[in-house]
C-alpha positions in Angstrom: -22.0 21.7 6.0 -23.4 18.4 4.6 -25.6 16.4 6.6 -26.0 12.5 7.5 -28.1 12.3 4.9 -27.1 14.1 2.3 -24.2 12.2 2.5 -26.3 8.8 2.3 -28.3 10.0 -0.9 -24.8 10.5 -2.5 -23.4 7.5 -1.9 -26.5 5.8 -2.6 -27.0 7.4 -6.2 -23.2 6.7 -6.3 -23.5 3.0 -5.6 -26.9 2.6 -8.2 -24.5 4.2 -10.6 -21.6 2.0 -10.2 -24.0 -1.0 -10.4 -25.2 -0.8 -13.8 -22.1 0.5 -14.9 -20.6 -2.8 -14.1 -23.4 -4.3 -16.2 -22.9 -2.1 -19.5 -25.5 0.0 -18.5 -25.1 3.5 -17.9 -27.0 5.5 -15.7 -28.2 9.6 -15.6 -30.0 11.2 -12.3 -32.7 13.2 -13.5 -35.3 14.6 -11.0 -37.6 12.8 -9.3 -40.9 12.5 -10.8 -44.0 12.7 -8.6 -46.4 10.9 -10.7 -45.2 7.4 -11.6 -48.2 7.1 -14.4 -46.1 7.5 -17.2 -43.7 4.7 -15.9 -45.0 1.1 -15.3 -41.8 -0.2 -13.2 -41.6 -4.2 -13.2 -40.7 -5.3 -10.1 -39.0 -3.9 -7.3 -37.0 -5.2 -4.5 -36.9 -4.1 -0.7 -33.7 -5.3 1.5 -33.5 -4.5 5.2 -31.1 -3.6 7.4 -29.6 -2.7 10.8 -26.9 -2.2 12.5 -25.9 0.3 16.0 -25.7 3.3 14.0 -28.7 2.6 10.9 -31.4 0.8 9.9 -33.9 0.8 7.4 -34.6 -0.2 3.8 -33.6 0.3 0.5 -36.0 -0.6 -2.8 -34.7 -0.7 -6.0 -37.0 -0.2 -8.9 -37.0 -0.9 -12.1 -39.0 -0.7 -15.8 -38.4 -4.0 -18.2 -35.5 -3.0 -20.1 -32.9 -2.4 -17.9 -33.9 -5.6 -15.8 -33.4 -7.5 -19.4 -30.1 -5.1 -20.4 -28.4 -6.0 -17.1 -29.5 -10.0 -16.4 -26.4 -11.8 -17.4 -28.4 -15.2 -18.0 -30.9 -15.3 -20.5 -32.9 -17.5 -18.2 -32.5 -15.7 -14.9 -36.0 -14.8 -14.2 -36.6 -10.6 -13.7 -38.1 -11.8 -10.4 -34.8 -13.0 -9.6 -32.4 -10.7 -11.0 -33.9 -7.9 -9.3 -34.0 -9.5 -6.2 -29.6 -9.8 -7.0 -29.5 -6.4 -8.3 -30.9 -4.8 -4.6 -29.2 -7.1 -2.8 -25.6 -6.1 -5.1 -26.7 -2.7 -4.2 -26.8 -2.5 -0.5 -24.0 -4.2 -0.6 -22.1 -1.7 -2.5 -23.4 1.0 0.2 -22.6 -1.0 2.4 -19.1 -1.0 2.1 -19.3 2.7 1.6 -20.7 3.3 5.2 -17.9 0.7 6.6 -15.2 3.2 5.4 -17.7 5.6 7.7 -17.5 3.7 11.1 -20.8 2.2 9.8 -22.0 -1.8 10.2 -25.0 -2.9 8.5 -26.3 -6.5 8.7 -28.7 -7.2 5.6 -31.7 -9.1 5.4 -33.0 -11.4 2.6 -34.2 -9.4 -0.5 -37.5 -9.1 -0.7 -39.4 -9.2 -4.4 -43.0 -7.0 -5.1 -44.8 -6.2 -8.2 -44.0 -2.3 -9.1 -47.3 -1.5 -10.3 -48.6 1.8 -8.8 -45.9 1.9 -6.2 -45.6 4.2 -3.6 -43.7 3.8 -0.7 -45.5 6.0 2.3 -43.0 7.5 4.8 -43.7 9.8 7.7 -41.1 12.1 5.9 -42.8 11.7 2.8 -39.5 9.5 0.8 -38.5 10.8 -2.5 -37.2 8.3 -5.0 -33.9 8.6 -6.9 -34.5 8.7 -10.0 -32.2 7.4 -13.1 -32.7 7.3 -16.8 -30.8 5.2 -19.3 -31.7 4.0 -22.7 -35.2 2.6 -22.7 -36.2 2.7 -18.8 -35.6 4.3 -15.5 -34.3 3.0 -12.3 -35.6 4.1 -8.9 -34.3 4.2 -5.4 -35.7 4.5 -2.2 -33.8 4.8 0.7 -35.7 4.7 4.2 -32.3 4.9 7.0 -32.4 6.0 10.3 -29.3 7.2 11.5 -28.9 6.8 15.4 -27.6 10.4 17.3 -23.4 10.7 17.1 -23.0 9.4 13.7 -20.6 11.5 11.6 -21.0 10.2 8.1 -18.4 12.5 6.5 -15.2 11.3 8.1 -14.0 8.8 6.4 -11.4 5.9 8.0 -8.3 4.6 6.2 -8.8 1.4 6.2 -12.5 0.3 6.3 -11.7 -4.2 6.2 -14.4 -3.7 3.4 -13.2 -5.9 0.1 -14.2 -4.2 -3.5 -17.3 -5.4 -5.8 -17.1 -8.6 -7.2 -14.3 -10.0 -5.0 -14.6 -13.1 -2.6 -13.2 -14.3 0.4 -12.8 -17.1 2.0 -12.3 -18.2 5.1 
């Protein structure tokens, strides 16, 4: 049987995938490393959320090159684009856990240095870790799931619209 949040680490590693996909950059889960000493990530960026049935945070980290590899404006600042990039990715979870029952309500991306990070968690958080050419990406997830969620039944029709469509209204 596969728990809540077994379920949330796949489509979370499933959504950081898609991203960079979508941005010619592909992306390979390795294991988590412990010691971030031999990786000097950039800049990482923390969005919130909440909703009846989760909250937390997410933080997407990266090293330079696949903050450069991905920004589709030479000018965009890596401050910025990461900042869009964690904010795109929520947002692709997002819609996961809609076709799950699941409303989230997102906060304003946050922006940190990622020198020497390490998040601290009373469960002691574990970073999803992906490689691609030239740098890693990182993903924590920090989620509480409230008591009676069922994350693996999936509804037929979620409302959610796909990545990169609009709508207006």
């Amino acid at each position: 049987m596969t728990t809540n949040e077994e379920i949330v680490e796949s489509l979370v590693s499933e959504s950081c995938i898609s991203l960079f996909n979508d941005y010619s950059l592909p992306l390979k889960r390795t294991e988590a490393k412990t010691e971030s000493n031999d990786t000097d990530l950039l800049y990482c960026g923390v969005v919130g959320f909440t909703g009846e049935q989760m909250r937390g945070a997410i933080l997407l980290a990266t090293t330079r090159e696949p903050l450069g590899r991905t920004s589709p404006v030479n000018d965009t600042s890596f401050r910025e684009w990461i900042a869009e990039l964690s904010n795109q990715l929520l947002g692709r979870l997002k819609n996961k856990l809609m076709s799950r029952g699941v409303l989230l309500h997102m906060s304003t991306p946050v922006v940190l240095r990622g020198q020497h990070l390490t998040p601290l968690t009373a469960n002691e958080l574990k970073p999803l870790v992906f490689e691609c050419e030239g740098g890693v990406v990182c993903v924590w997830m920090d989620a509480e799931i409230i008591g009676g969620v069922d994350l693996a039944v999936e509804q037929a029709d979620s409302g959610s619209i796909s990545e990169g469509e609009g709508m207006l209204f």
